[in-house]
C-alpha positions as CSV (number, residue, x, y, z in Angstrom):
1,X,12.9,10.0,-21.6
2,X,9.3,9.9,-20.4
3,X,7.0,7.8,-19.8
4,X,3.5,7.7,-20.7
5,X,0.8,5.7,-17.7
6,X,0.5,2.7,-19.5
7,X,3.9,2.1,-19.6
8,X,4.2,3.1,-16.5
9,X,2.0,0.2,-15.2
10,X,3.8,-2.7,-16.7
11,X,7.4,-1.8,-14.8
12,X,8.0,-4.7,-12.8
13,X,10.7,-5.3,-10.2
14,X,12.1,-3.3,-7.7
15,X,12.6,-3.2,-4.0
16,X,8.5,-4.6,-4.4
17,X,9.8,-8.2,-5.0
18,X,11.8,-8.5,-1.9
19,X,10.0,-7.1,0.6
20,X,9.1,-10.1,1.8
21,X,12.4,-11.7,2.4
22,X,13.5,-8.9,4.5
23,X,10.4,-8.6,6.3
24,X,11.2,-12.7,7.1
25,X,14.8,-11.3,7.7
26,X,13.9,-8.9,10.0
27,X,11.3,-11.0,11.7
28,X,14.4,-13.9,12.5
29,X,17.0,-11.3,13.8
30,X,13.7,-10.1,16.2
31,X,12.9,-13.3,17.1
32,X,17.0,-14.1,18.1
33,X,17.7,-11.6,20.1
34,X,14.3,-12.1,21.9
35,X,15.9,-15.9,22.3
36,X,19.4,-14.2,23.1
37,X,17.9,-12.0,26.1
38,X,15.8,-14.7,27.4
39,X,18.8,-16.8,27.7
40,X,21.2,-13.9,29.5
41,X,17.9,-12.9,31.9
42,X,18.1,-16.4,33.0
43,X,21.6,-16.8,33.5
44,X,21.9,-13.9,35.7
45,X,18.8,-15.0,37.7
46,X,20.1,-18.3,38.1
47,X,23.8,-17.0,39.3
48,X,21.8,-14.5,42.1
49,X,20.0,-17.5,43.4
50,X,22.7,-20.1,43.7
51,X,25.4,-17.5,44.3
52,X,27.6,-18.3,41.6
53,X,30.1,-16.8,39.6
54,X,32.2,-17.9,37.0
């Protein structure tokens, strides 16, 4: 079946719709492992100083 322009403009839906809540997603897992490295960086800095080891 084919479809002519105008009913080509009035599809709606599609990946279109949630872009945004993987963008937000994608943003949080960024923003976590930015928080997650931050967090191991300080650790080890913190062990070197003191010189500590579990």
């Amino acid at each position: 079946m084919k479809l002519k322009n105008n009913e080509l403009i009035k599809i709606e839906g599609g990946a279109i719709n949630y872009t945004s809540a993987s963008f937000i997603s994608a943003i949080t897992r960024g923003f976590n492992l930015i928080l997650d490295l931050g967090r191991s960086i300080g650790t080890a800095i913190n062990r070197i100083i003191n010189k500590k080891t579990c």
